[in-house]
C-alpha positions as CSV (number, residue, x, y, z in Angstrom):
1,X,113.5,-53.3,-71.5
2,X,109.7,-53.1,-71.1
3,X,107.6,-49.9,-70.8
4,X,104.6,-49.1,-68.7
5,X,101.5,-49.0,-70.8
6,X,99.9,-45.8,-71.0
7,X,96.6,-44.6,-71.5
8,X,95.5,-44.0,-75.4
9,X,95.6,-40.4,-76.2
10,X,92.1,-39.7,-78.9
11,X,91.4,-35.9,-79.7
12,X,88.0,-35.1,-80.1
13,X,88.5,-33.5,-83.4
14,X,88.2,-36.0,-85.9
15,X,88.9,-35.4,-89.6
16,X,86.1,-35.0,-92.5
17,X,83.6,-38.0,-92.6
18,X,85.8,-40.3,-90.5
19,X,85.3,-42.3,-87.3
20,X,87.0,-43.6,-84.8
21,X,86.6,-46.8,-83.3
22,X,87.6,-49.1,-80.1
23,X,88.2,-52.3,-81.8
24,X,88.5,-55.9,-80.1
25,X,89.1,-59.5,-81.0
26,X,90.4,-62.4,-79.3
27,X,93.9,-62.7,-79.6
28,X,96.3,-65.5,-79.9
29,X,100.3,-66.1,-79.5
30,X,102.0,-65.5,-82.1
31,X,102.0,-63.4,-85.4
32,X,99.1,-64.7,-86.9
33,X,96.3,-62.0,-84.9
34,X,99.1,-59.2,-85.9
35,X,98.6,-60.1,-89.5
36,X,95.0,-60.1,-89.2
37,X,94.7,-57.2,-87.6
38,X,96.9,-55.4,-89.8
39,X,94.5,-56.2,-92.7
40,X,91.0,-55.7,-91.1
41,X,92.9,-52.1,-90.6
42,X,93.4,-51.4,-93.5
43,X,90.0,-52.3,-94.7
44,X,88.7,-50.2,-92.1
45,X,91.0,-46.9,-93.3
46,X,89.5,-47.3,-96.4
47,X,86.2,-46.7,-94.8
48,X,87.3,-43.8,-93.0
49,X,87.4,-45.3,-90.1
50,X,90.7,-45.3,-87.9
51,X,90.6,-47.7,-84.8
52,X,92.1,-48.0,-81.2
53,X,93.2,-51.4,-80.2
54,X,94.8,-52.2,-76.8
55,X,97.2,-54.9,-77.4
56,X,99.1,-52.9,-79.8
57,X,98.3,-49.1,-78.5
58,X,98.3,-50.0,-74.6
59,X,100.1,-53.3,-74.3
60,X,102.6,-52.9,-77.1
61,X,102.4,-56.3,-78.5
62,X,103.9,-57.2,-74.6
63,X,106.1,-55.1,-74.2
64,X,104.6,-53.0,-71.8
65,X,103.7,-53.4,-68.4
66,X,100.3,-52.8,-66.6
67,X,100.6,-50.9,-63.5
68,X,100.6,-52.8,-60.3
69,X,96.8,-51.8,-58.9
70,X,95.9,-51.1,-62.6
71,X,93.8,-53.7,-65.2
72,X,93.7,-53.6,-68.5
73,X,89.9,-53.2,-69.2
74,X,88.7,-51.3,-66.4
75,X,92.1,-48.1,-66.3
76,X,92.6,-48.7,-70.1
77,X,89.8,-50.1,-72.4
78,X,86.9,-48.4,-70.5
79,X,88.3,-45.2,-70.9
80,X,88.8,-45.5,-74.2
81,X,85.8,-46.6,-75.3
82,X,84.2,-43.9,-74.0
83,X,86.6,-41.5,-75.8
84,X,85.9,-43.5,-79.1
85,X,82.5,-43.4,-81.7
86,X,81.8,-47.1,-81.6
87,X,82.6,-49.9,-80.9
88,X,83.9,-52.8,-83.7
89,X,83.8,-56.5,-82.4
90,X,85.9,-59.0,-84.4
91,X,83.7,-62.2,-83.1
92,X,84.4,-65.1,-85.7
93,X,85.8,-66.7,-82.5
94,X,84.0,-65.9,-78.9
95,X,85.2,-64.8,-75.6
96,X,84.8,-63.3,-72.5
97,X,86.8,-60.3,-72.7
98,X,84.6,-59.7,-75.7
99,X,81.4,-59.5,-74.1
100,X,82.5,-57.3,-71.6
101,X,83.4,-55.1,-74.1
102,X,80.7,-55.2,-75.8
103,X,78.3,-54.8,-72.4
104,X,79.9,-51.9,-71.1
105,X,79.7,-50.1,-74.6
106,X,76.1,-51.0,-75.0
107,X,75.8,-49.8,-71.2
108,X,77.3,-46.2,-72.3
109,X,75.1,-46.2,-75.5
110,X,77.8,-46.8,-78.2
111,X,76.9,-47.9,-81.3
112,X,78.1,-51.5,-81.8
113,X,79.5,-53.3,-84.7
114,X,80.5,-57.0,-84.8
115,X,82.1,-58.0,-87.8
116,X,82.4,-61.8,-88.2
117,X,83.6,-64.4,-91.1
118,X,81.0,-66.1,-92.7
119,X,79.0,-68.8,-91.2
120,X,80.3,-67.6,-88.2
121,X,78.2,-68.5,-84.7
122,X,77.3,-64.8,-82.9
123,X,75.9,-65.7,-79.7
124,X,71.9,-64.4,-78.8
125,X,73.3,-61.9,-76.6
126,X,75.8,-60.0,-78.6
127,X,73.5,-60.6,-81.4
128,X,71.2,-58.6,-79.3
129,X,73.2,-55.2,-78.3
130,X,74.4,-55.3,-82.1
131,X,74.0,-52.3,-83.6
132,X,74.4,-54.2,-86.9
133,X,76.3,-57.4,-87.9
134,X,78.2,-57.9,-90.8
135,X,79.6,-60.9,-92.2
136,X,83.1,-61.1,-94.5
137,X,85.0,-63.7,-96.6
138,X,88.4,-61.2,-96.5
139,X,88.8,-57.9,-95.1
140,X,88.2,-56.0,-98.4
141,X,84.5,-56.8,-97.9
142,X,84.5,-54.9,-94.9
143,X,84.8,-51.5,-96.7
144,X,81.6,-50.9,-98.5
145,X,79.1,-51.4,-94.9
146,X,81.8,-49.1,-93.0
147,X,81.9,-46.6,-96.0
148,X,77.6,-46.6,-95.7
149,X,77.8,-46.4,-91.7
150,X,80.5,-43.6,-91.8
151,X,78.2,-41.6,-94.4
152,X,75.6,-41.5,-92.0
153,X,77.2,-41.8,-88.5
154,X,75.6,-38.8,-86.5
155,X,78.5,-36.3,-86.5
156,X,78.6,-32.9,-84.2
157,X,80.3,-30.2,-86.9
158,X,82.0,-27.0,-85.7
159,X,81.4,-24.3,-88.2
160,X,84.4,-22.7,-86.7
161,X,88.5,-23.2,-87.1
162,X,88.9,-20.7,-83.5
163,X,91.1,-22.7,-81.4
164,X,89.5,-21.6,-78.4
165,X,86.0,-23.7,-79.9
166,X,88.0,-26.5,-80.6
167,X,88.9,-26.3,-76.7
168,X,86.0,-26.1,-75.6
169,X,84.9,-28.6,-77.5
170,X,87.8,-31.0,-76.2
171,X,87.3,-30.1,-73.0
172,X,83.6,-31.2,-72.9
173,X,84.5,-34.1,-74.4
174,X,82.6,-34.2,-77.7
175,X,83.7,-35.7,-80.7
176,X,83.7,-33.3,-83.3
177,X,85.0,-32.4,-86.8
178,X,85.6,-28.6,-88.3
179,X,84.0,-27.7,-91.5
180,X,84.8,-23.9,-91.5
181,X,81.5,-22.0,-93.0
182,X,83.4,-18.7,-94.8
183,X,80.1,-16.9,-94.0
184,X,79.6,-13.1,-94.3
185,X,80.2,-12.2,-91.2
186,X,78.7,-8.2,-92.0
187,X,77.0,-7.2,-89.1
188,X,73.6,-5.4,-90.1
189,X,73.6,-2.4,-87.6
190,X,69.6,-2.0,-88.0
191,X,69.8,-4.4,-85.7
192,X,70.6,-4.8,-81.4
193,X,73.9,-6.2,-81.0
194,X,72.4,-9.8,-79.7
195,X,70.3,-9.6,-82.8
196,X,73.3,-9.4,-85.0
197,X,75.5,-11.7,-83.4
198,X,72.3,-14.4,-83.6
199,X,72.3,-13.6,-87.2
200,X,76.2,-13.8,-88.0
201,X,75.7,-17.0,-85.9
202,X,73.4,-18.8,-88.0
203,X,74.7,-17.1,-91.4
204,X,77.9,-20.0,-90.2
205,X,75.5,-22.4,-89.3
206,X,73.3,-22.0,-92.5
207,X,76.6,-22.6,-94.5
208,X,77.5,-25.4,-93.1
209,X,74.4,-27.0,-93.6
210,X,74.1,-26.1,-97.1
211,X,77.4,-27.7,-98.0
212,X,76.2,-30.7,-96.2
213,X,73.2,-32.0,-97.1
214,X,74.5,-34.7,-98.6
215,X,75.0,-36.5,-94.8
216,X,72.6,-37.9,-92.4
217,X,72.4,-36.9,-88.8
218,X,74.6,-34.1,-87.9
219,X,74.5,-30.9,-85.2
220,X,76.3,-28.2,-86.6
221,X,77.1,-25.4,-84.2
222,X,78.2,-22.1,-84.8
223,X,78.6,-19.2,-83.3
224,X,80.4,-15.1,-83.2
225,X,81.3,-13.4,-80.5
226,X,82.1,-9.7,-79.8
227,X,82.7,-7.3,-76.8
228,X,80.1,-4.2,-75.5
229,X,81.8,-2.2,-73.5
230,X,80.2,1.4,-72.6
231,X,77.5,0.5,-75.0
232,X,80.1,-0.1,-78.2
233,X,80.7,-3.2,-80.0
234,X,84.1,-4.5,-80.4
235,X,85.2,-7.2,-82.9
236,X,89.3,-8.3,-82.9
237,X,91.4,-5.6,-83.0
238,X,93.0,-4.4,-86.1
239,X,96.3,-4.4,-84.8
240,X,98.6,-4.3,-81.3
241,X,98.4,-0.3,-80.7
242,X,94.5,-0.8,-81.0
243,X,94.4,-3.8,-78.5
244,X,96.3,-2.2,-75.3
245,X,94.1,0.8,-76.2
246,X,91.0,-1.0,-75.8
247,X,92.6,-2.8,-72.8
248,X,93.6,0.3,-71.0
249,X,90.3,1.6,-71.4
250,X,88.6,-1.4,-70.0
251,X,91.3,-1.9,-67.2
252,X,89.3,-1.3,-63.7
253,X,86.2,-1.8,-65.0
254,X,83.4,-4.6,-63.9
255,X,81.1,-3.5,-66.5
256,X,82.4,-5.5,-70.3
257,X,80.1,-7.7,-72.0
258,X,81.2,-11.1,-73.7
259,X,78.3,-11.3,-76.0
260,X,78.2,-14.4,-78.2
261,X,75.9,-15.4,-80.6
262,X,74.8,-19.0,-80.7
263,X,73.4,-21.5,-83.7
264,X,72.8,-24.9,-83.5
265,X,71.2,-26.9,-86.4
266,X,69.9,-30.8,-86.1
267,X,69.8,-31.7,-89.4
268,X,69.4,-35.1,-91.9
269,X,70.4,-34.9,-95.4
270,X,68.5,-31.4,-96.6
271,X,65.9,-31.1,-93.4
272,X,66.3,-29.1,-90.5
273,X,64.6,-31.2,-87.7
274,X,65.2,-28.4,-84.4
275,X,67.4,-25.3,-84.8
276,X,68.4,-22.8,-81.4
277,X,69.6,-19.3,-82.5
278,X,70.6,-17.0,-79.2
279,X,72.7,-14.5,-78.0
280,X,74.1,-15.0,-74.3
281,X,75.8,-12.4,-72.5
282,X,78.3,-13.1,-69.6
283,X,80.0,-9.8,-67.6
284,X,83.5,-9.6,-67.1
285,X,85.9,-7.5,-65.2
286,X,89.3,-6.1,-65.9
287,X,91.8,-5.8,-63.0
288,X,93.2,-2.0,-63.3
289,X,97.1,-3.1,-64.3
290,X,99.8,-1.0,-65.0
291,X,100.9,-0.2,-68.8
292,X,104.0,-2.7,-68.3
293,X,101.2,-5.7,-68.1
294,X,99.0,-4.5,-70.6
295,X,102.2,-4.3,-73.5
296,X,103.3,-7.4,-72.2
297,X,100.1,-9.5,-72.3
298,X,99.6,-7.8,-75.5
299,X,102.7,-8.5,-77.1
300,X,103.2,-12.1,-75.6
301,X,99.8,-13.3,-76.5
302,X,97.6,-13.9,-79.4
303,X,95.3,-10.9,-78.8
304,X,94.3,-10.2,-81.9
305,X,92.7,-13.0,-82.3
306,X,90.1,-12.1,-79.3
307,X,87.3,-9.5,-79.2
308,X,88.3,-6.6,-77.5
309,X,91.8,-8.1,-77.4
310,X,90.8,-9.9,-74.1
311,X,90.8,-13.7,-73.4
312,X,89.2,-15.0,-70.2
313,X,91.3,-18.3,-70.5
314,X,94.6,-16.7,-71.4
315,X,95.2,-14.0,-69.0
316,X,95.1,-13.4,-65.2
317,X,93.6,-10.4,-65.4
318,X,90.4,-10.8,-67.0
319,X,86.8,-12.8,-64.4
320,X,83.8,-13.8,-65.1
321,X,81.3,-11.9,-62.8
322,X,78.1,-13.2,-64.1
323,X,77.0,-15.8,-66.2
324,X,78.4,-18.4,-68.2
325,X,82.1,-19.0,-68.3
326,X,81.4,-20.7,-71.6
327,X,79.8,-17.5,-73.4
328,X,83.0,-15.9,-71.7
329,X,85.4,-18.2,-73.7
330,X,83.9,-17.6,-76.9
331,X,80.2,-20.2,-77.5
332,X,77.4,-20.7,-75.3
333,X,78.5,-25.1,-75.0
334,X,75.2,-25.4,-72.5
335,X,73.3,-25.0,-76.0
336,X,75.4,-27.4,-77.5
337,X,74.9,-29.8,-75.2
338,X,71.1,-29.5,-74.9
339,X,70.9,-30.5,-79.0
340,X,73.4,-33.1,-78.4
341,X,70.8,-34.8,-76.3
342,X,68.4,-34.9,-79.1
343,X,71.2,-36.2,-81.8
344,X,71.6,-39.0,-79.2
345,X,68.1,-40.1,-79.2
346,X,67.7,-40.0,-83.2
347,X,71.1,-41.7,-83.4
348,X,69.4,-44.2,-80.7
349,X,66.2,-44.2,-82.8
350,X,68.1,-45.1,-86.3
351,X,70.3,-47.6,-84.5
352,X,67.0,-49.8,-83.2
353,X,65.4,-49.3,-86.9
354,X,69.0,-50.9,-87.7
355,X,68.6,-54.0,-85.4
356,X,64.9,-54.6,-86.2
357,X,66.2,-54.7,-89.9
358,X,68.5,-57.4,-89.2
359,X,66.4,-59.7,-87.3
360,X,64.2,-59.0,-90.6
């Protein structure tokens, strides 16, 4: 009995120097593309690259169904894409699904790779939106070029194993890998609150940055985050009595300060190219609830892994009254996003050195 094909489920976290890629070749009848595929695969893993294909992930081979109202490419593939790092284009033989695909990702500013057998024909126009084009007598060939283009994808790295980050970082939609910094995290208290958590912050960043400079293009983001309330700092609680104390206390009030340190570094290899280190502040209010809410929440939740013991996206009790709901949750993503700008337009900048390379 056939299935209904389903949309292709990618996490944004991807693992140490990998990729993921959409991946598209004409297919055939039979076994024969199954076989092929299998092996370009496993080329590809090799590489560090993992792929998303539809016919097996969304069509099952044929044995699922697309949707009455639905088509492949445009409620399946597109979306995909979009979720995926690149794009790889098997185009030893041509055709028209082909070039869509590889329009649309050019369109949406994908890097594009079309991998071909040798003395193979690629057509003036995919030729064109190429990122680069690499020719191959057997799969195995493939895995040097991808090992090179993995090293030095552009990669956004979270200095930071909180799973709230990681959400945050999912729900924005970036493609992201953790490399967790084990920074002193010592607060100097010469120093204003916002001038310590900026410092914590790029302590991470700096780490991560250290123990990278062996990659290309990369944002690393980092930050720490604590609560002021009544003009004292509050990190995670040390236990559960601890937490509902700090949460009775704030209960009623409008007046508790997420305060979260921000650092984002653009690096290649061992340069810094633009760095942003800032403290943002967002107020929050706590409804007054009874005792019996506070033990419960308390007890039922993972408080002690918040500052203050509070979590704006795990309770019903805790609002955002000013500013950013993103400071709120735990880092300042507007920042993020402003840098990720620039790592587009150097990744843009290294892909056209790329093309002019290969009409060299």
């Amino acid at each position: 009995m056939k299935e209904y094909a389903r949309k292709v489920n990618i996490p944004c976290e991807r693992k140490e120097k990998t990729l993921h890629s959409f991946f598209a070749l004409k297919f055939h009848d039979g076994d024969e593309d199954l076989e092929k595929v299998k092996a370009i695969e496993k080329a590809l893993n090799k590489a560090g690259v993992e792929i998303t294909l539809m016919a097996r992930d969304v069509e099952k081979w044929g044995n699922a169904i697309i949707p009455e109202g639905k088509t492949l490419m445009r409620d399946y593939a597109f979306p995909a894409m979009l979720l995926c790092d690149c794009n790889i284009i098997e185009f030893t033989e041509k055709g028209v699904g082909l070039g869509m695909n590889g329009g649309f990702c050019y369109a949406a500013g994908k890097p594009i790779y079309v991998i071909a057998k040798t003395g193979s024909d690629i057509s003036t126009t995919m030729a064109n939106i190429a990122t680069e084009i690499i020719f191959y007598d057997k799969p195995e060939d493939l895995i040097e070029p991808f090992k090179r283009i993995v090293a030095n994808y552009p990669r956004v790295i979270l200095a930071s194993g909180s799973m709230v980050r990681k959400q945050q970082m999912e729900d924005a939609g970036i493609p992201y890998e953790v490399i967790v910094s084990n920074a002193d995290e010592t607060p100097d208290e010469n120093k204003t609150y916002n001038n310590q958590l900026a410092e914590i912050a790029m302590r991470k960043a700096n780490a991560v940055f250290e123990s990278t400079k062996d990659r290309g293009l990369r944002l690393i983001v980092a930050a720490d985050q604590n609560v002021v309330f009544e003009d004292i700092m509050y990190g995670k609680p040390k236990n559960k009595r601890e937490a509902k104390k700090l949460i009775s206390n704030m209960r009623g009030s409008d007046q508790i300060f997420a305060c979260t340190g921000n650092a984002i570094l653009l690096a290649e290899k061992d340069k810094i190219l633009q760095s942003i280190n800032i403290t943002d502040t967002a107020r929050l209010s706590v409804d007054n609830i009874p005792d019996e809410e506070i033990d419960y929440y308390v007890d039922n939740s993972n408080s002690l892994s918040f500052c203050g013991g509070l979590s704006i996206t795990n309770s019903n009790f805790v609002h955002l009254k000013e500013g950013r709901m993103s400071t709120a949750k735990g880092m300042t993503l507007e920042y993020a996003e402003e840098m990720l700008q620039s790592l587009r337009q150097q990744q843009s900048q290294v892909n056209e050195r790329g093309k002019q390379l290969i009409k060299k």
